[in-house]
N, C-alpha and C positions, 0 to 999 in steps of 0.2 A: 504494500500500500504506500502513494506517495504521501510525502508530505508537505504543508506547504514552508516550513518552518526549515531549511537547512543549512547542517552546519559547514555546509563547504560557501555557503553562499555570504557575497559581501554585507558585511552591515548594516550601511545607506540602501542597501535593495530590501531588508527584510521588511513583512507586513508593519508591522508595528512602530517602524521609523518612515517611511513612506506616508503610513495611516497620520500619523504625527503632523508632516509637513503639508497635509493636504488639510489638515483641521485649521492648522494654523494658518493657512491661506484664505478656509471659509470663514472661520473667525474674524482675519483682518478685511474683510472683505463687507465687514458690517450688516450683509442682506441674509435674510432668512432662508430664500433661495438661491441659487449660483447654477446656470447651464454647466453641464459635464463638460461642453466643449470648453468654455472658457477653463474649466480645471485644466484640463489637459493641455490646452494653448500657454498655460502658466510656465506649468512643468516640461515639456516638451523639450527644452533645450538644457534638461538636468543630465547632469551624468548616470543618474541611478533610473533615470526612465526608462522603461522598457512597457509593452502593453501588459504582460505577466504580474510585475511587480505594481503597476499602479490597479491592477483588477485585485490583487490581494493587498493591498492597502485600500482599496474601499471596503469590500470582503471584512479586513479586520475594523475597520467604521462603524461597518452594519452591524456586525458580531456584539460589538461592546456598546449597541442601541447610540451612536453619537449622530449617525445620519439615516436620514432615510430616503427613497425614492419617490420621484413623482415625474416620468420620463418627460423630458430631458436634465431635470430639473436633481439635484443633491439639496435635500433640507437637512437643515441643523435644526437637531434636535435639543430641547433644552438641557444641558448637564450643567447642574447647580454643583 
């Protein structure tokens, strides 16, 4: 079974640090809602971007309830 968690893999690519930099974008971005495309137009010229790693950085978003879908749309969800 794979996993998405591995240890051969860089740092800045895993779920949980990607998950991180994309909050921190919706965060600073002040709106409730953000089009996915604008996410990715953000990030697109990051070294850790790849389509794998930014699907398991939303993936780990959803997981721990920070966002949710409304296509095309990523909401932030409230975490007090």
């Amino acid at each position: 079974m794979s996993s998405i968690f591995l240890k051969d893999e860089a740092l800045n690519k895993s779920p949980a640090i990607v998950g991180f930099e994309i909050a921190r974008y919706l965060k600073k971005s002040g709106r409730p809602r953000v089009s996915i495309f604008d996410v990715v137009d953000q990030f697109k010229r990051e070294t850790w971007f790849s389509s794998n790693s930014f699907l398991y950085g939303l993936t780990f978003l959803y997981s721990v309830g920070l966002i949710d879908f409304d296509e095309p749309y990523l909401i932030c969800r409230d975490a007090n």
